[in-house]
N, C-alpha and C positions, 0 to 999 in steps of 0.2 A: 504493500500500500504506500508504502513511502517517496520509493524514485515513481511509482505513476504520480501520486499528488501533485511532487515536485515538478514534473516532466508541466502537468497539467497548468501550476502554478504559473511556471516561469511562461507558458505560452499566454496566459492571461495579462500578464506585469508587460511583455512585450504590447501588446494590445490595448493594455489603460495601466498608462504610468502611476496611476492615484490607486491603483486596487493594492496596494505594498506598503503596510506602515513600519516606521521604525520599530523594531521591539523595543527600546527603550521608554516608548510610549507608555507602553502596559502601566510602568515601573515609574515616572517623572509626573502620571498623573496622580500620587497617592497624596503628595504635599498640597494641589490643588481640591481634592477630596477631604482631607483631613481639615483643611479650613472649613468646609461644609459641615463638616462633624462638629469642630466646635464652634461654631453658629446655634446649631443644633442643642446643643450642650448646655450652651448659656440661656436660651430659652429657656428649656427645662427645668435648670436652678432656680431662676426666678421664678418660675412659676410653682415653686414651693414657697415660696413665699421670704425667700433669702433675698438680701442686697446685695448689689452687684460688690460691693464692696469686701463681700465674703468668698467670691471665687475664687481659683487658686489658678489667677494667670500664668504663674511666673510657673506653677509645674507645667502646665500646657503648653507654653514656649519652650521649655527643653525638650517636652514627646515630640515637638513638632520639628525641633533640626534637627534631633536624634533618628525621623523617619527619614528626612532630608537625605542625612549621611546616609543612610542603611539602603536609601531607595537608588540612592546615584553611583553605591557599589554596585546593589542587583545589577542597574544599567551597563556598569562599567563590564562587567564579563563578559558583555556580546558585544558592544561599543568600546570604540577610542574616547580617549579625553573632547580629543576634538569633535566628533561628531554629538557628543553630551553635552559640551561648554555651549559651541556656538548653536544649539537647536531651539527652534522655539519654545520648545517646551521647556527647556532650563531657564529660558528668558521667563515666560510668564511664575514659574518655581520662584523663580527669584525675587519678581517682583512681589508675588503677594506675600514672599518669607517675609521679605523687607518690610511692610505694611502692616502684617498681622506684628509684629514684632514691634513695630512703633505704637500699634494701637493698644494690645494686649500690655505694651511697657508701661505703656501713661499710664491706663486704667490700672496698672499692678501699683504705680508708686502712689495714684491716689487713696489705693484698696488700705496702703500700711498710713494713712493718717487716720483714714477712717474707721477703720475696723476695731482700733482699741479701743474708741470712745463711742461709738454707736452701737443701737443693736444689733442681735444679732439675726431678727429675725422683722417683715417689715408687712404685713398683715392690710394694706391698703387697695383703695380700688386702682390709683398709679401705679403701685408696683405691680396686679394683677394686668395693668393695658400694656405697661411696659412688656412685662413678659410674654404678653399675645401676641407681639408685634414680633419680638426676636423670633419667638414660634415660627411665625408665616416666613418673615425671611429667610428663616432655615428652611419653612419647604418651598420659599421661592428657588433659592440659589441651587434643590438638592437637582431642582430641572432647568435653569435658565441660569444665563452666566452673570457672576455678581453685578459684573458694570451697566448690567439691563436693570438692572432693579433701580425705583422711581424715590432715590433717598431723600431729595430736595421737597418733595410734595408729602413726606412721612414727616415735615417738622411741623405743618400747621395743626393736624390730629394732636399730635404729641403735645403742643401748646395745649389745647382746648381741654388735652384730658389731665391736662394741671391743676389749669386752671379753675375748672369743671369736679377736680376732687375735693371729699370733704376730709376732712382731718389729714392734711397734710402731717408730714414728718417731716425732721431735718434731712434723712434719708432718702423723702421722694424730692427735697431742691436739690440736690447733690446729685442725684439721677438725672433729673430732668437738663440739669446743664450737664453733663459729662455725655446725655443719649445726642441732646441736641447739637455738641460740637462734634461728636463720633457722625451725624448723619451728614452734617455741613463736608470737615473732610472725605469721606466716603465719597460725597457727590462729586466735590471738585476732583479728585484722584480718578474717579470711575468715568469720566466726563470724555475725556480723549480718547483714552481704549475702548469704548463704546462706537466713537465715529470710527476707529480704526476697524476694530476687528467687526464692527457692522455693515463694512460695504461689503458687497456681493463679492468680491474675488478672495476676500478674508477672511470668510465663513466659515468655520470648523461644519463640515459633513457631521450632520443627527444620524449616518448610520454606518455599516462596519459589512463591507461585501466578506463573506467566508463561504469556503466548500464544503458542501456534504456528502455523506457517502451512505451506501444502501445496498445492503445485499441479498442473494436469492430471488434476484427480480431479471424479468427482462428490460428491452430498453422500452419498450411500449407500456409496460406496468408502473416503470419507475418514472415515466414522463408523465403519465396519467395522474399519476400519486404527487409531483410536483406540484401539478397545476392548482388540485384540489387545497394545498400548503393553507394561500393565501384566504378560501373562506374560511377556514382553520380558526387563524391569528390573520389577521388585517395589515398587519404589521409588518411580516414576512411576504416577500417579491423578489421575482424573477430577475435576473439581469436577461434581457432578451437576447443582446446579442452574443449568446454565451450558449452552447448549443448542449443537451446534456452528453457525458462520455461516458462511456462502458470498460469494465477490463474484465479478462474474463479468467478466474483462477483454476490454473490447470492440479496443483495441489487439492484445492477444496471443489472442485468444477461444480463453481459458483460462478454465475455473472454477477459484478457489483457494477453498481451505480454512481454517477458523480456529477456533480450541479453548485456552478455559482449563484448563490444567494441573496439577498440584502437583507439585512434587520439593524433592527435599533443601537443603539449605545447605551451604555449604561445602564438605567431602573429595564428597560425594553429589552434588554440581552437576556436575561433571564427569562423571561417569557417565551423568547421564540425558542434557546433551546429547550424550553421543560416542552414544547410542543411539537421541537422538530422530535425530540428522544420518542414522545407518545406517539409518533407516525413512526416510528423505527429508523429515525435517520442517525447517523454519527457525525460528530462536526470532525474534520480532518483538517481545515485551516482556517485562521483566524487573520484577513487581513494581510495574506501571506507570510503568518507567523504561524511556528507549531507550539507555542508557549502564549499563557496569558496570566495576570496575574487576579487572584481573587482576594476580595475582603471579607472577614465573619466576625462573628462574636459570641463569646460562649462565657461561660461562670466555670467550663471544665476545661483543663488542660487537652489539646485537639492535635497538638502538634506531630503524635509520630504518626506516620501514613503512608503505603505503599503506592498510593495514587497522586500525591501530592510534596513537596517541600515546604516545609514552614521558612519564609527568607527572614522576618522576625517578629516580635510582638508588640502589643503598648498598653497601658490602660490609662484613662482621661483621669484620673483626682476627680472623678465626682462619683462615678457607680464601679462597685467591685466586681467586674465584669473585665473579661481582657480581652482585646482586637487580633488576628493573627491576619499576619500578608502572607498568602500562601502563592507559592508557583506552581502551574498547572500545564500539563500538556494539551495538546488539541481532544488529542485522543482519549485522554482519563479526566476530562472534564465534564462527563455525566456520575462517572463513579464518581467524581470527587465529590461534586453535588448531593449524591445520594448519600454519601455515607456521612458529610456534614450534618447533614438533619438526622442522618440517624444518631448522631452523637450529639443532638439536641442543641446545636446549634446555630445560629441567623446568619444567611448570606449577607451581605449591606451590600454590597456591589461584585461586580465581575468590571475589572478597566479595560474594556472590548477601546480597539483602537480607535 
């Protein structure tokens, strides 16, 4: 199955230079991901009713360039320095390190004026809007890119539901300026990469072409079974000018099957393969990668696995739960899948290129 994929591969990469991403991709998007995490994060806090002034910045800014370091090794074993330094992807890494790092710092040195002499815990209908608001952003950002989000028109709510609360605390003034300078920089910072990476030749592609594979079929059954994919999942589509190919194993004298794709990224990845796996298909490439990398989370140690590599772990300072980055082949990424949930634990992502 290997040299035909390959063979298959390369005649497709010759044909559309865009169906080949860097494998380091998988791997450079985790620091753009983990930003979303703790978006996510801080919502949540708050919305137990804690002050931002209780978080634990300063340990989340070490998880975060300790993933940094860990994620640009992974990189580095199939990449050069050079093709890692200069790629967009280490460019955008860098930038939002730089950002979450300036923003998480302020709010960490305000967090130690505050936190000795305030409470510890802030019970109001401000801190309950504040924390709705982090909420939504977290699941604005977990699907649309930060610099789209509308920060400038989130200050005059934010006023209103100041203004608008009763029994203020010293806690909700101290929030309300520290959210409302936090939205003003975000807008101005988010303001140019938004014209930039918004024009049409700038676009990051919403989806991720991969091969499938299918066996014990002919070519009439397995073209048949193609087409049906898409009332499936919606989601899932043909590349047309991609004709499907057969091999035919003289060992197992099987004909398999094989078909260029398209599906989603990200939250959508998972979907089409839990659906291609339920029609019988196998993904054999990814993007023209046989490696992808996945995100999970679990309360049990998950790490040793015949299907998989753990490349490392984290846990955020706020829930005793731990995150693992795992490497995944093309091929043992439905077993990996399966035996994750059998070991009771939550996919969060698959980094489809």
């Amino acid at each position: 199955m290997g040299r035909f994929t390959s063979e298959l591969s390369s005649r497709i990469s010759q044909k559309d230079s865009k169906y080949k991403r860097p494998l380091f991709q998988t791997y450079l998007t985790a620091l753009e991901w983990r930003n979303v995490e703790m978006a996510e994060e801080f919502g949540d806090f708050l919305g137990e009713n804690k002050p931002f002034y209780m978080f634990p910045f300063f340990k989340q800014l070490l998880t975060f360039w300790k993933i940094f370091i860990k994620s640009y090794a992974q990189a580095r074993k199939e990449h050069t320095h050079k093709e890692i330094i200069f790629s967009e992807y280490m460019l955008m890494s860098l930038f939002i390190g730089i950002n979450t790092s300036l923003e998480w710092g302020a709010k960490g040195l305000i967090s130690l004026l505050c936190w000795p002499l305030l409470s510890e815990n802030n019970a109001t209908s401000f801190q309950h809007y504040v924390a709705s608001a982090f909420q939504d952003y977290g699941l604005f950002i977990h699907t649309t890119p930060f610099y789209n989000y509308s920060y400038f028109q989130k200050l005059t709510p934010l006023k209103n539901a100041f203004w608008n609360s009763e029994h203020k605390t010293l806690a909700d003034c101290i929030t309300f300026f520290v959210v409302s300078i936090d939205l003003i920089a975000r807008g101005i910072v988010s303001a140019p990469i938004a014209y930039w990476y918004n024009q049409e030749a700038d676009q990051a592609a919403p989806t991720s072409d991969i091969i499938v594979k299918k066996g014990k079929t002919s070519l009439a059954d397995f073209s048949e079974g193609l087409s049906l994919l898409h009332q499936v999942n919606p989601n899932i589509s043909l590349v047309d000018e991609d004709a499907p190919a057969t091999r035919f194993s003289t060992k197992k004298q099987e004909t398999y099957g094989y078909q260029r794709i398209r599906v989603p990224r990200y939250q959508g990845f998972l979907d089409a393969i839990n659906t291609l796996h339920e029609n019988g298909y196998q993904v054999a490439e990814i993007a023209g990668q046989k490696k992808v990398q996945i995100r999970c989370i679990s309360s049990n140690d998950i790490s040793g696995s015949d299907h998989y590599e753990t490349i490392y772990t984290y846990q955020n300072s706020v829930k005793q739960h731990t995150f693992f980055a795992l490497d995944v082949t093309a091929k043992n990424l439905q077993p990996t899948i399966e035996e994750i949930r059998s070991k009771d634990a939550e996919i969060k992502l698959i980094h489809a290129f």
